[in-house]
CHARMM-style PDB file with segment names, atoms N, HN, CA, C and O in Angstrom:
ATOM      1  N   UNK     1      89.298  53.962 105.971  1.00  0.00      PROA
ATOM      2  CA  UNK     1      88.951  55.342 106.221  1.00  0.00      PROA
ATOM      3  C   UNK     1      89.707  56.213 105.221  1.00  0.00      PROA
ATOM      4  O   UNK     1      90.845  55.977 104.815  1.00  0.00      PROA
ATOM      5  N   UNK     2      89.053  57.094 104.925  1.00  0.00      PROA
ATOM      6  HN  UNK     2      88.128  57.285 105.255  1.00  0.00      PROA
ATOM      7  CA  UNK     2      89.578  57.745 103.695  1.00  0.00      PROA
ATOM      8  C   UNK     2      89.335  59.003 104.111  1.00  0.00      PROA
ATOM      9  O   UNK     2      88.478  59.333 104.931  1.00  0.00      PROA
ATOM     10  N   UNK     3      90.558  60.136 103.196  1.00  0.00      PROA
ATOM     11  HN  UNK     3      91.255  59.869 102.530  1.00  0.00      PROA
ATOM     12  CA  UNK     3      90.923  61.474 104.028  1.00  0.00      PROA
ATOM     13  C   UNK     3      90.446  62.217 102.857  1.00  0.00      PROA
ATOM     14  O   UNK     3      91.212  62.349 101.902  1.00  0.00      PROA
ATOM     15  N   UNK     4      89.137  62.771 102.819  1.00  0.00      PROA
ATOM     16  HN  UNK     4      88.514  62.663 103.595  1.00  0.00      PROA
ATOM     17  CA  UNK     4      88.616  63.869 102.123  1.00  0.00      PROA
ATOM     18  C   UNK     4      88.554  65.215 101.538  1.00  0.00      PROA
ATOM     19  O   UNK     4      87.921  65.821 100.674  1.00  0.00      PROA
ATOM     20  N   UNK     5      89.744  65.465 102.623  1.00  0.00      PROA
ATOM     21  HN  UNK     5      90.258  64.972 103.325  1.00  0.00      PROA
ATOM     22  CA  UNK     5      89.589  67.019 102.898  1.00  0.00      PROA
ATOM     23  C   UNK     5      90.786  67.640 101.624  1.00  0.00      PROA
ATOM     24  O   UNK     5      91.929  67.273 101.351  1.00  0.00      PROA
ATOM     25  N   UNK     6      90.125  68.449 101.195  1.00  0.00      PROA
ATOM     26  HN  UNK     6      89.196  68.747 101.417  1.00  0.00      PROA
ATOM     27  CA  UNK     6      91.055  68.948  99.453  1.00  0.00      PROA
ATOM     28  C   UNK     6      91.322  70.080 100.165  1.00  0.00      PROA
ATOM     29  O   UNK     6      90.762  70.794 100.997  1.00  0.00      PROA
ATOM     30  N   UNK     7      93.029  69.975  99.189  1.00  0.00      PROA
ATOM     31  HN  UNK     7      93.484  69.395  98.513  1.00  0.00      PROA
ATOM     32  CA  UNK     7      93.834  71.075  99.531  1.00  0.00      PROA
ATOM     33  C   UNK     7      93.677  71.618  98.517  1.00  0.00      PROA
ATOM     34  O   UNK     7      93.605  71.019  97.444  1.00  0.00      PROA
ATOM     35  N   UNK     8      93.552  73.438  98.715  1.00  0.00      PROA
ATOM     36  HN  UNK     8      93.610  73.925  99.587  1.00  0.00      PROA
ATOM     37  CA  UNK     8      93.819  74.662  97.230  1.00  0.00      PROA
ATOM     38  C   UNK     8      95.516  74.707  97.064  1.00  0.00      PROA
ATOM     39  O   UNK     8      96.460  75.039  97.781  1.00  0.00      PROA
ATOM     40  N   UNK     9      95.294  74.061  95.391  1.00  0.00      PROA
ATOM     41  HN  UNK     9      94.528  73.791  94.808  1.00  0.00      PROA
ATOM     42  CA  UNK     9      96.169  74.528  94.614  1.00  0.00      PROA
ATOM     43  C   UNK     9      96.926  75.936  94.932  1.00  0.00      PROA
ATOM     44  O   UNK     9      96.184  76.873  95.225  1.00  0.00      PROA
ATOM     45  N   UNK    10      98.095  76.137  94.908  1.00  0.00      PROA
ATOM     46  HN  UNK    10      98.697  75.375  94.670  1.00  0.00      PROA
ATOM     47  CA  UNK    10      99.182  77.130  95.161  1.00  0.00      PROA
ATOM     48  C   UNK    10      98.270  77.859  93.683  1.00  0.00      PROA
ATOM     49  O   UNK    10      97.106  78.214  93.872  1.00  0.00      PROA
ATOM     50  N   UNK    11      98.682  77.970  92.762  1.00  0.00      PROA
ATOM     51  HN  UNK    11      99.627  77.681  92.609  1.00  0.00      PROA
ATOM     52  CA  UNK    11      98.450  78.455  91.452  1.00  0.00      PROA
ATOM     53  C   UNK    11      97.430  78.700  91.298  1.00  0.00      PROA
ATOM     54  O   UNK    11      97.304  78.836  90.081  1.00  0.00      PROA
ATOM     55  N   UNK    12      96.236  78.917  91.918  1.00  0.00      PROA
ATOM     56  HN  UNK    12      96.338  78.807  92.907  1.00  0.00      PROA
ATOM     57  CA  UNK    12      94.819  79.391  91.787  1.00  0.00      PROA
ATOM     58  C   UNK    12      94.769  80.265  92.741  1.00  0.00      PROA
ATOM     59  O   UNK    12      95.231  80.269  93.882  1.00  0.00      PROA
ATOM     60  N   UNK    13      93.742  81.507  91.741  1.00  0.00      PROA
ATOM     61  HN  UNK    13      93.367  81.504  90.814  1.00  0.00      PROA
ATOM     62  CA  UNK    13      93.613  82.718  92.310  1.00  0.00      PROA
ATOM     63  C   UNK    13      93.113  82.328  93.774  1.00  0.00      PROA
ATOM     64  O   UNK    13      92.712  81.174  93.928  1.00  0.00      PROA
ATOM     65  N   UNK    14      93.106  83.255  94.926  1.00  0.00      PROA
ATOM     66  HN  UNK    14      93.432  84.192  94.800  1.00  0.00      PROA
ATOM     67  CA  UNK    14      92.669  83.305  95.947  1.00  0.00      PROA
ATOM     68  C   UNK    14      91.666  85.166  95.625  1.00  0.00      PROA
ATOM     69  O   UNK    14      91.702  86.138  94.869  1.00  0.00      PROA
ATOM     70  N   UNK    15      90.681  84.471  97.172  1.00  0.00      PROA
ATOM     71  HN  UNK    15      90.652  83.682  97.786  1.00  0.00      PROA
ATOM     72  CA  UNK    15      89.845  85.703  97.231  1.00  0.00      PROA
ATOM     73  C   UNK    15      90.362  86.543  98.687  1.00  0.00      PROA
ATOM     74  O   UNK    15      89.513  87.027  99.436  1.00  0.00      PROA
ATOM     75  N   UNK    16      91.678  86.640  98.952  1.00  0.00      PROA
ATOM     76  HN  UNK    16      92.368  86.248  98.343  1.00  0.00      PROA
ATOM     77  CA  UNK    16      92.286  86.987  99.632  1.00  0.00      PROA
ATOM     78  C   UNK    16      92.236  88.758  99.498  1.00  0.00      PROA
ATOM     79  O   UNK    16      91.458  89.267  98.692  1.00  0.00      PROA
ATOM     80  N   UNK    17      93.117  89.592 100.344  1.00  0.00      PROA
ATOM     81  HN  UNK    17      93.749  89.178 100.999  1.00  0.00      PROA
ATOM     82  CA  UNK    17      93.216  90.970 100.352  1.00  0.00      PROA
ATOM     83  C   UNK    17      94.080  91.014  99.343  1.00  0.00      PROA
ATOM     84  O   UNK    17      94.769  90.148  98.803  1.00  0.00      PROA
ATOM     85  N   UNK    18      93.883  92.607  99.104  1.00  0.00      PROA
ATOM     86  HN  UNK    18      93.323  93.311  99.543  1.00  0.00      PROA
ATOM     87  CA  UNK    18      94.798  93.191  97.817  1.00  0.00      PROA
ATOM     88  C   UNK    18      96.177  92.940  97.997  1.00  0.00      PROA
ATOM     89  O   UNK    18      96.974  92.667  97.099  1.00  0.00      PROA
ATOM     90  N   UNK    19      96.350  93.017  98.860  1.00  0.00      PROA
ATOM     91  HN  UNK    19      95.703  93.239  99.590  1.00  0.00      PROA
ATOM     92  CA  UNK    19      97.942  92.726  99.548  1.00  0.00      PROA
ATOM     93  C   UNK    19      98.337  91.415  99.240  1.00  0.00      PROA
ATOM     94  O   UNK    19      99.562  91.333  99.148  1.00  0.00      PROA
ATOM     95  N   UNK    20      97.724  90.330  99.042  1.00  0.00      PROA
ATOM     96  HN  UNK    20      96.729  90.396  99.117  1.00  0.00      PROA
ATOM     97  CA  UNK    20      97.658  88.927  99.107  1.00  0.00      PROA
ATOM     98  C   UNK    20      98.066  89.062  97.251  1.00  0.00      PROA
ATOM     99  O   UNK    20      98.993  88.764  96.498  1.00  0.00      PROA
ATOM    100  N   UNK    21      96.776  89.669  97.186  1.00  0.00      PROA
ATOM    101  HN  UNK    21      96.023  89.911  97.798  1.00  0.00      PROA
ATOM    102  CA  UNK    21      96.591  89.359  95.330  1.00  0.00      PROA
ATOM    103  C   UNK    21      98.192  90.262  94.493  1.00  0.00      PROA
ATOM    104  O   UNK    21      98.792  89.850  93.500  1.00  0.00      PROA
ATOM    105  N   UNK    22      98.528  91.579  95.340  1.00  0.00      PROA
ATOM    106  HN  UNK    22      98.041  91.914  96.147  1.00  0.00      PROA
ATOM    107  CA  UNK    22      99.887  92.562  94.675  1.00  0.00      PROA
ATOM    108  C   UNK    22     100.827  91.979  94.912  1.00  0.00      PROA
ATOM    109  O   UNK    22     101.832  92.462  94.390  1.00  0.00      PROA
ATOM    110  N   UNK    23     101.024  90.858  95.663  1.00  0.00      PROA
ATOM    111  HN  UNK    23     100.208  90.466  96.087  1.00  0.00      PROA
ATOM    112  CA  UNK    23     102.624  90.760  95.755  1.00  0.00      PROA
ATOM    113  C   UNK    23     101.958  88.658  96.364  1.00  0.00      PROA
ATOM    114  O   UNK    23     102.581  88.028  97.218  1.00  0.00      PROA
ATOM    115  N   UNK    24     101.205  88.318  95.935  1.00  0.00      PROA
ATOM    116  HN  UNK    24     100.699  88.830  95.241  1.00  0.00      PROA
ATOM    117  CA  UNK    24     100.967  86.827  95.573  1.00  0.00      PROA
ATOM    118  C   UNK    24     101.856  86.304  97.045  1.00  0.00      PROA
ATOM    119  O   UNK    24     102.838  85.573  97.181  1.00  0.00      PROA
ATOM    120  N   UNK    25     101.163  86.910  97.839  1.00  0.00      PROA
ATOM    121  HN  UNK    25     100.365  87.503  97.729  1.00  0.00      PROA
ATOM    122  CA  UNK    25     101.750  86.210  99.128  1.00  0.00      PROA
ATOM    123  C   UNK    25     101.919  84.412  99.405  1.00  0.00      PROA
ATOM    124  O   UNK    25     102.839  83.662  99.730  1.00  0.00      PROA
ATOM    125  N   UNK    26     100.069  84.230  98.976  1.00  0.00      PROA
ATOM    126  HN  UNK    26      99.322  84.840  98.712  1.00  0.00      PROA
ATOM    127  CA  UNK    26     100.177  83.339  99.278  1.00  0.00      PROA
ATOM    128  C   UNK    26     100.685  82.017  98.214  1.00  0.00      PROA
ATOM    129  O   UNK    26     100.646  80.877  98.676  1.00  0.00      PROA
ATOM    130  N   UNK    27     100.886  82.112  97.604  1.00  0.00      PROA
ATOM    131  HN  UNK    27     100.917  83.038  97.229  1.00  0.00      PROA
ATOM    132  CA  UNK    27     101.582  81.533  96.585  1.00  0.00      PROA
ATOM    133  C   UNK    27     102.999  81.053  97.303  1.00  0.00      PROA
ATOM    134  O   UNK    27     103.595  79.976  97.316  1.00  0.00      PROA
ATOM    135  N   UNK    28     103.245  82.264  97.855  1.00  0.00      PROA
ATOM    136  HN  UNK    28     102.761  83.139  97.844  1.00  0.00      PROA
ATOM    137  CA  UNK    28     104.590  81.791  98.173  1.00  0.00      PROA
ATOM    138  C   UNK    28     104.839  81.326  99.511  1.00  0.00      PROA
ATOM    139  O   UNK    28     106.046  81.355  99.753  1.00  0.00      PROA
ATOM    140  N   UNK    29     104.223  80.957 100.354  1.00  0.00      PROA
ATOM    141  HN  UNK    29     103.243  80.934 100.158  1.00  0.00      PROA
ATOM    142  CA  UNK    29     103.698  79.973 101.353  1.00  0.00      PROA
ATOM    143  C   UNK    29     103.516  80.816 102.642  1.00  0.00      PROA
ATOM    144  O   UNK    29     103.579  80.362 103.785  1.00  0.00      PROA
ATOM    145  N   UNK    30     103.291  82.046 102.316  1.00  0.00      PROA
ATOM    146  HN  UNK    30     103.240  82.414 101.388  1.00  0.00      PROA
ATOM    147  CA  UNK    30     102.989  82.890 103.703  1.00  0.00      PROA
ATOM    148  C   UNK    30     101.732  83.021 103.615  1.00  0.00      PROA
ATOM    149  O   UNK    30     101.015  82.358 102.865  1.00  0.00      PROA
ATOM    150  N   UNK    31     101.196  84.295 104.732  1.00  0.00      PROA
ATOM    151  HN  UNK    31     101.778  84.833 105.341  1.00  0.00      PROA
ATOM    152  CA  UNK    31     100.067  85.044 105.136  1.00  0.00      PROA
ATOM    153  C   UNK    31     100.588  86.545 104.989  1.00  0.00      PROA
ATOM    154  O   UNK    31     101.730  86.902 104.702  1.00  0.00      PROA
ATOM    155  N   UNK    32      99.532  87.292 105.241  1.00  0.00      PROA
ATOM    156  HN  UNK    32      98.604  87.001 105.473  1.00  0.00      PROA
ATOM    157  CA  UNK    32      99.474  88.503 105.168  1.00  0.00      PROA
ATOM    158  C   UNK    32     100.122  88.691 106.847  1.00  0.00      PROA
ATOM    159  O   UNK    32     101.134  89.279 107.229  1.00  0.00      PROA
ATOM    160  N   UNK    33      99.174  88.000 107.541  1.00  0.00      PROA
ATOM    161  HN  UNK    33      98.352  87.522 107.230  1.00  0.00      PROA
ATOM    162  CA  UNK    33      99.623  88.455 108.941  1.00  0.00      PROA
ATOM    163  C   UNK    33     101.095  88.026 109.272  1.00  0.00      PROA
ATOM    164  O   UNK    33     101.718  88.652 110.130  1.00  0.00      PROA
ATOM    165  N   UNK    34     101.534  87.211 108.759  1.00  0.00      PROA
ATOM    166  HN  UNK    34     101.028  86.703 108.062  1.00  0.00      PROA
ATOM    167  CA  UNK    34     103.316  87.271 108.602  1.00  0.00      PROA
ATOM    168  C   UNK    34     104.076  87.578 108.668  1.00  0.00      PROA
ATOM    169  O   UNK    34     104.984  87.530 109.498  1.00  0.00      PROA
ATOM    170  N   UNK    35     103.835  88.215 107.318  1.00  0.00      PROA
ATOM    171  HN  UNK    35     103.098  88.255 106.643  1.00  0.00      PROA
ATOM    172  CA  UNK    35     104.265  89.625 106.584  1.00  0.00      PROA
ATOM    173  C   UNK    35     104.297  90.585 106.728  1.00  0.00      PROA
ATOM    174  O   UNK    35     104.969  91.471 106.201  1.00  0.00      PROA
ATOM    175  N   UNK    36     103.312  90.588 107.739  1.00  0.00      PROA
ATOM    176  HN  UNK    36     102.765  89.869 108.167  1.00  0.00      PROA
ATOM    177  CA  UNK    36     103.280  92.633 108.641  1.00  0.00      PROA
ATOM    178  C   UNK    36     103.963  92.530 109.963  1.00  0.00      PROA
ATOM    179  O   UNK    36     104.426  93.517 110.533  1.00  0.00      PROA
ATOM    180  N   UNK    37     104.025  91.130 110.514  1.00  0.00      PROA
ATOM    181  HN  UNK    37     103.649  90.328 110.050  1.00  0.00      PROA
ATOM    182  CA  UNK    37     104.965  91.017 111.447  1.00  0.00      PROA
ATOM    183  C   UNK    37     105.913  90.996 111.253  1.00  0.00      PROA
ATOM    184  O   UNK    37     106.547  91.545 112.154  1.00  0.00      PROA
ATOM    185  N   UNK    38     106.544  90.605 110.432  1.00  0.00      PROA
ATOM    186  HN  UNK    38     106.028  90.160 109.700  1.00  0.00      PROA
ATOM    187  CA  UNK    38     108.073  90.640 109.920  1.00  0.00      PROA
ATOM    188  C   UNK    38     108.679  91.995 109.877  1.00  0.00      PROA
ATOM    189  O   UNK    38     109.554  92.434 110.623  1.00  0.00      PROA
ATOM    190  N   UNK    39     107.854  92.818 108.514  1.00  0.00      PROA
ATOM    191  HN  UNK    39     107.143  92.461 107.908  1.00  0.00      PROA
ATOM    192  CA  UNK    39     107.900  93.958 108.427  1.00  0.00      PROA
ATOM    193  C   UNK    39     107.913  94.998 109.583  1.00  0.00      PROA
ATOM    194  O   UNK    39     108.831  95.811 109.694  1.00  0.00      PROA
ATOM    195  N   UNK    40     106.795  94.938 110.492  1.00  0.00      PROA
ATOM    196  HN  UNK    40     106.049  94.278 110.402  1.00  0.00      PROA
ATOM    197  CA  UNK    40     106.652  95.829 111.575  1.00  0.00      PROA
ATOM    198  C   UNK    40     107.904  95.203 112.510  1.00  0.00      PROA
ATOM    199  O   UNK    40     108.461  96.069 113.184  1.00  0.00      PROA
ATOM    200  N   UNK    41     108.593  93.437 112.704  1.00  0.00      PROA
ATOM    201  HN  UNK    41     108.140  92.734 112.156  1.00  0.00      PROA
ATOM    202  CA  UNK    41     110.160  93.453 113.700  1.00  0.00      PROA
ATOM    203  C   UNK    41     110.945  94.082 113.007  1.00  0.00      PROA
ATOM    204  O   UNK    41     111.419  95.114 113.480  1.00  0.00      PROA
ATOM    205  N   UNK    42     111.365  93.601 111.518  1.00  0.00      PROA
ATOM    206  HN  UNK    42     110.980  92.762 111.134  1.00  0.00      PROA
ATOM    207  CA  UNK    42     112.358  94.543 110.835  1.00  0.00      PROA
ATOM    208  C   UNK    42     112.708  95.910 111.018  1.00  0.00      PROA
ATOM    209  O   UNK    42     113.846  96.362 111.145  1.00  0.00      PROA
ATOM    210  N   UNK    43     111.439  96.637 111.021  1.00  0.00      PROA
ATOM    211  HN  UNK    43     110.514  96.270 110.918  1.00  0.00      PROA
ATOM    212  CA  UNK    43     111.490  98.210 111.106  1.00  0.00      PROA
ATOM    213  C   UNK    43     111.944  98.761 112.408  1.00  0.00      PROA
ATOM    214  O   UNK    43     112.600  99.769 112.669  1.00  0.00      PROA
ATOM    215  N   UNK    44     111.199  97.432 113.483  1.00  0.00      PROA
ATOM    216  HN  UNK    44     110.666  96.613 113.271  1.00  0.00      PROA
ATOM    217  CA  UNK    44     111.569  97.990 115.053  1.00  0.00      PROA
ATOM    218  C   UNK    44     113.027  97.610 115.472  1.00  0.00      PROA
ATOM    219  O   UNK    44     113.494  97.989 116.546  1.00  0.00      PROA
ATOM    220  N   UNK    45     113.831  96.732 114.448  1.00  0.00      PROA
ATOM    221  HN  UNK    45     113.452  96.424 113.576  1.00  0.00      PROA
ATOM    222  CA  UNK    45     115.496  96.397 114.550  1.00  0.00      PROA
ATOM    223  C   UNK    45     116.132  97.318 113.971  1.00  0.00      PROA
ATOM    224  O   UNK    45     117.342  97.399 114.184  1.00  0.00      PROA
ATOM    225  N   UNK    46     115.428  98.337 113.006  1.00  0.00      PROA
ATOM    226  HN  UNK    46     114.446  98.271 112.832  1.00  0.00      PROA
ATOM    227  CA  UNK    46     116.359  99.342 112.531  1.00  0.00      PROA
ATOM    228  C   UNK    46     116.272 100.774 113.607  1.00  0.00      PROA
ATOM    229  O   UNK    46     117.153 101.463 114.122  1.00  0.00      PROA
ATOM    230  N   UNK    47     114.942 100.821 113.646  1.00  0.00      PROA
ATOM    231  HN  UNK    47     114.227 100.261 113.228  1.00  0.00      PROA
ATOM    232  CA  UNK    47     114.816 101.501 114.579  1.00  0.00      PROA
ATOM    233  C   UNK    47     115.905 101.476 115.868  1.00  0.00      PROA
ATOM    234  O   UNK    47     116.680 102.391 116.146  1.00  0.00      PROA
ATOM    235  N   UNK    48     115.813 100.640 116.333  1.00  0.00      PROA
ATOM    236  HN  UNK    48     115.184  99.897 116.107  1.00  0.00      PROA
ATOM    237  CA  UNK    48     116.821 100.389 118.147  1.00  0.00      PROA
ATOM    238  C   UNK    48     118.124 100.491 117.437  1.00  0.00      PROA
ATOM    239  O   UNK    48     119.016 100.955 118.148  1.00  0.00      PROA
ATOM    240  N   UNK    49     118.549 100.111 115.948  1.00  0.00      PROA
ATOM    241  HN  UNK    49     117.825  99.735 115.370  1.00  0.00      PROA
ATOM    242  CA  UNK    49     120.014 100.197 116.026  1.00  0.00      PROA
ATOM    243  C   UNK    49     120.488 101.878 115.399  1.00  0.00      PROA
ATOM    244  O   UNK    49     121.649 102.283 115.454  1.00  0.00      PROA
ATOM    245  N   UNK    50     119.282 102.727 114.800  1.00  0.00      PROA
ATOM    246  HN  UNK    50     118.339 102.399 114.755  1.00  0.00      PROA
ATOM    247  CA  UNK    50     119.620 104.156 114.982  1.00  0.00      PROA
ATOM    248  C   UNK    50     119.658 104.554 116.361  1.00  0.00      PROA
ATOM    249  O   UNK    50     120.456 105.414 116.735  1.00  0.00      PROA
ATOM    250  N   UNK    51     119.036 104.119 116.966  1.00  0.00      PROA
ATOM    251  HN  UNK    51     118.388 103.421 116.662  1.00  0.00      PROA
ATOM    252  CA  UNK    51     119.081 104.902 118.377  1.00  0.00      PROA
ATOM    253  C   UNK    51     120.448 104.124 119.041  1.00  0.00      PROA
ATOM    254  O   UNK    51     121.420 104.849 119.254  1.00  0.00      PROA
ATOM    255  N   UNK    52     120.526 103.089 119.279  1.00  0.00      PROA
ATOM    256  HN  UNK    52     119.736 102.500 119.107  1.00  0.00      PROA
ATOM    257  CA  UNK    52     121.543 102.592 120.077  1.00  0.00      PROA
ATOM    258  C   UNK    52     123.071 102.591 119.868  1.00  0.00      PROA
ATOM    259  O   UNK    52     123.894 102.725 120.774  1.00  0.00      PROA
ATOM    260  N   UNK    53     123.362 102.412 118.475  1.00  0.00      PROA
ATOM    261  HN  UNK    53     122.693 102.303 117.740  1.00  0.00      PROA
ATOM    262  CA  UNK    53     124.104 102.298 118.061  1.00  0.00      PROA
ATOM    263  C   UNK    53     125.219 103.931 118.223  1.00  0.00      PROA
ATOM    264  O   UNK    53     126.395 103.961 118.586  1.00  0.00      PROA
ATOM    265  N   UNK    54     124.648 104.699 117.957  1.00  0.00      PROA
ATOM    266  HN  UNK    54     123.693 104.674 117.661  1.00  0.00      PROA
ATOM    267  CA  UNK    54     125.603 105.863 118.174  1.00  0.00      PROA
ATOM    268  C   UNK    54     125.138 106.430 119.490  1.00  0.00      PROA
ATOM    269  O   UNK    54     125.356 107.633 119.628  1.00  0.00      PROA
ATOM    270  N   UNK    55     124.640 105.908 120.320  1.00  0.00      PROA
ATOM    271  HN  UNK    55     124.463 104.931 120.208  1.00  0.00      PROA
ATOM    272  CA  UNK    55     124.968 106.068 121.734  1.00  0.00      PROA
ATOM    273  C   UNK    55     126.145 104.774 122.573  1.00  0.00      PROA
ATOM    274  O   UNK    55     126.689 104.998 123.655  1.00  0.00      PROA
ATOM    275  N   UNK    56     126.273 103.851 122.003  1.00  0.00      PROA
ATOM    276  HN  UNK    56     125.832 103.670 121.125  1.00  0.00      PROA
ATOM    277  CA  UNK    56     127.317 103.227 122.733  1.00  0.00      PROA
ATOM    278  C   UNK    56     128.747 103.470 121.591  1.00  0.00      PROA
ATOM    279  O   UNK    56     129.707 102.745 121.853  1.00  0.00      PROA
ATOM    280  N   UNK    57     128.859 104.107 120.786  1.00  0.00      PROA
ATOM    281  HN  UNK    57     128.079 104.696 120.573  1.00  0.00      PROA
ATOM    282  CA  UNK    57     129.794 104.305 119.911  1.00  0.00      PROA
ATOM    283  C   UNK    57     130.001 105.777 120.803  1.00  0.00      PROA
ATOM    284  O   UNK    57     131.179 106.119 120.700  1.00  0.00      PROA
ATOM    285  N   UNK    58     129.191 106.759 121.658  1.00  0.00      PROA
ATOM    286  HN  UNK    58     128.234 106.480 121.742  1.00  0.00      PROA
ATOM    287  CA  UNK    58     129.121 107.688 122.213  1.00  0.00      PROA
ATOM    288  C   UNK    58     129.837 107.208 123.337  1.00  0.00      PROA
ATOM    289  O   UNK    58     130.864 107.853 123.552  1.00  0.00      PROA
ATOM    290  N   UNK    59     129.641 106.388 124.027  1.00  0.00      PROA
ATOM    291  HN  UNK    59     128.807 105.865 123.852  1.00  0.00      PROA
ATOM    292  CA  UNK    59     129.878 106.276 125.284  1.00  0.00      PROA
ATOM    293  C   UNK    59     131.391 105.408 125.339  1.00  0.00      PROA
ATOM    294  O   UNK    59     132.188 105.499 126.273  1.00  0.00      PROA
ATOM    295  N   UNK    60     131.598 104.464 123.983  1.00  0.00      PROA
ATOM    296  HN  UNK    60     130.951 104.390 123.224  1.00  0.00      PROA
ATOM    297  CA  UNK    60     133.102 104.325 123.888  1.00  0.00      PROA
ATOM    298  C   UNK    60     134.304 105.380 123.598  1.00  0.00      PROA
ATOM    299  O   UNK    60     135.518 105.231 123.459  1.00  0.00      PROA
ATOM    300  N   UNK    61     133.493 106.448 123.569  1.00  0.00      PROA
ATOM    301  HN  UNK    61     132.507 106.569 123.683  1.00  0.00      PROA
ATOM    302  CA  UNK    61     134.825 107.171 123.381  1.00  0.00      PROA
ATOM    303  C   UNK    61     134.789 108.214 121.962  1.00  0.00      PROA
ATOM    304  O   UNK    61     135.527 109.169 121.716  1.00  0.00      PROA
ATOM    305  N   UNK    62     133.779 107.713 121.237  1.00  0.00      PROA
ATOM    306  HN  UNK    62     133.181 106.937 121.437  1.00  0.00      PROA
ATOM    307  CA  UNK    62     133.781 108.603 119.895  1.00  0.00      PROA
ATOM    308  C   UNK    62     132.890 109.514 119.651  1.00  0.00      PROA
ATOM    309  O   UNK    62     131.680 109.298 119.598  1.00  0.00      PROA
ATOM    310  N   UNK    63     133.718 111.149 119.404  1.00  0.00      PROA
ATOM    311  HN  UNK    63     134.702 111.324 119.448  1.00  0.00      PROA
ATOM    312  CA  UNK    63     132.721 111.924 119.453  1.00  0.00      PROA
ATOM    313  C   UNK    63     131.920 111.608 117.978  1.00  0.00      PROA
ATOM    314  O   UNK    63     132.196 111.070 116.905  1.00  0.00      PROA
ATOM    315  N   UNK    64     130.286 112.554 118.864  1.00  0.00      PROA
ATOM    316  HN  UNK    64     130.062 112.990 119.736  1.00  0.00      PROA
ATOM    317  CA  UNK    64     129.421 112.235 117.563  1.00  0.00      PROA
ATOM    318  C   UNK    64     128.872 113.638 116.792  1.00  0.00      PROA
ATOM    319  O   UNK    64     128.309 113.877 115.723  1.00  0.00      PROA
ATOM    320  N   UNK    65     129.352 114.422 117.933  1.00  0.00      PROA
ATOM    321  HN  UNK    65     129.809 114.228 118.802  1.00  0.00      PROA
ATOM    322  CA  UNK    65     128.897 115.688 117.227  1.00  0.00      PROA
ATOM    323  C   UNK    65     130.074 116.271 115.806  1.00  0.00      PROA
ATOM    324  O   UNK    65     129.930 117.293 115.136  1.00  0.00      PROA
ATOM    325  N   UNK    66     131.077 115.337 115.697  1.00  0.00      PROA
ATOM    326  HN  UNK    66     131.194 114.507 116.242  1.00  0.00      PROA
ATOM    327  CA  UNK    66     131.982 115.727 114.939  1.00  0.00      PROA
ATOM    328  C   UNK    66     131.430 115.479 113.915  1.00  0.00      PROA
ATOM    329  O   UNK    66     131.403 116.226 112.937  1.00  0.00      PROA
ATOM    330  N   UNK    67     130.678 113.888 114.044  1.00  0.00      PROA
ATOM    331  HN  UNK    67     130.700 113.281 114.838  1.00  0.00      PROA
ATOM    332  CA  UNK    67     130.745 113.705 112.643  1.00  0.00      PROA
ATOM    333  C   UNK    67     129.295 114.331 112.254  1.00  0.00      PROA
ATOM    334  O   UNK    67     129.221 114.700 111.082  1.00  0.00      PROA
ATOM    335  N   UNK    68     128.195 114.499 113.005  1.00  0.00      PROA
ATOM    336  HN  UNK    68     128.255 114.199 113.957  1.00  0.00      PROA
ATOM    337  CA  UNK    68     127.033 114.352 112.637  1.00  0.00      PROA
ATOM    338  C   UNK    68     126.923 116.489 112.336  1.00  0.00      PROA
ATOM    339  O   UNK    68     125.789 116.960 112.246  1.00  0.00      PROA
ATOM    340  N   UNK    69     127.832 117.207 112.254  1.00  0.00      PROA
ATOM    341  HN  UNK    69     128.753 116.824 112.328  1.00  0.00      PROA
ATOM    342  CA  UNK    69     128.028 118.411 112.258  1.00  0.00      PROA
ATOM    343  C   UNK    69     128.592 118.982 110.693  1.00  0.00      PROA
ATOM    344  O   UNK    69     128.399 120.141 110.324  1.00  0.00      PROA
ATOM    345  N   UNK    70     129.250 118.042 109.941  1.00  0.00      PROA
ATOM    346  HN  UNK    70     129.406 117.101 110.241  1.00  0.00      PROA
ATOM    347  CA  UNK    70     129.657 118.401 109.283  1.00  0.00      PROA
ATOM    348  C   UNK    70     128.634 117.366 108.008  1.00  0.00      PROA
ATOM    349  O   UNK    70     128.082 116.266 107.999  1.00  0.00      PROA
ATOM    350  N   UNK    71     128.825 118.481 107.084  1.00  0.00      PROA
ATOM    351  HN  UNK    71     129.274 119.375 107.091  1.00  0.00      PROA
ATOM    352  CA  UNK    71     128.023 117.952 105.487  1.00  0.00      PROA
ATOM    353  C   UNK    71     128.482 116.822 104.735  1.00  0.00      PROA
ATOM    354  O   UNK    71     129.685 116.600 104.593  1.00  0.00      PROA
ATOM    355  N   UNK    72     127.517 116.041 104.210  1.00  0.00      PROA
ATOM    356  HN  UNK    72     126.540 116.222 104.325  1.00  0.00      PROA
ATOM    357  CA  UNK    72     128.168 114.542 103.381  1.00  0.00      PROA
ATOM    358  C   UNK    72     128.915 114.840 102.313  1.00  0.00      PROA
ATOM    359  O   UNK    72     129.973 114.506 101.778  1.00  0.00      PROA
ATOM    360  N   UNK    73     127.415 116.076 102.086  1.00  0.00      PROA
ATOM    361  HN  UNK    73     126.556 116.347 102.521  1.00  0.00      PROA
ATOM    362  CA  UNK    73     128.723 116.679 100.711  1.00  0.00      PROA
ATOM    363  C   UNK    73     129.789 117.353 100.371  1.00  0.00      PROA
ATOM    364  OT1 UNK    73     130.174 117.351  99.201  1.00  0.00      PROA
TER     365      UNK     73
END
């Protein structure tokens, strides 16, 4: 019994989305749908640690209006 089924070459164009073709996703052994998941957890981990983060830095004891009142520059 013999196994027929051909795999696409990494190195040949795909007729994939633009997204696929600008940044050669699949080349590099992902998906698009991956990649927006990643992106969309990443964003939602920065997200929770602006919010969280200087509320339990709040609630240990450090004021925040001190710092967040005065200019960087």
């Amino acid at each position: 019994m013999s196994d027929n089924t051909s795999t696409q070459d990494n190195n040949t164009p795909t007729n994939g989305s633009w997204l696929d073709k600008r940044f050669l996703i699949s080349q590099r052994g992902s998906n698009v749908r991956r990649e927006l998941v990643a992106g969309l957890t990443t964003f939602l981990a920065m997200v929770y640690s602006v919010i969280v983060v200087p509320s339990m830095l709040g609630a240990a004891g450090f004021d925040q209006a001190q710092y967040l009142s005065q200019p960087v520059w």
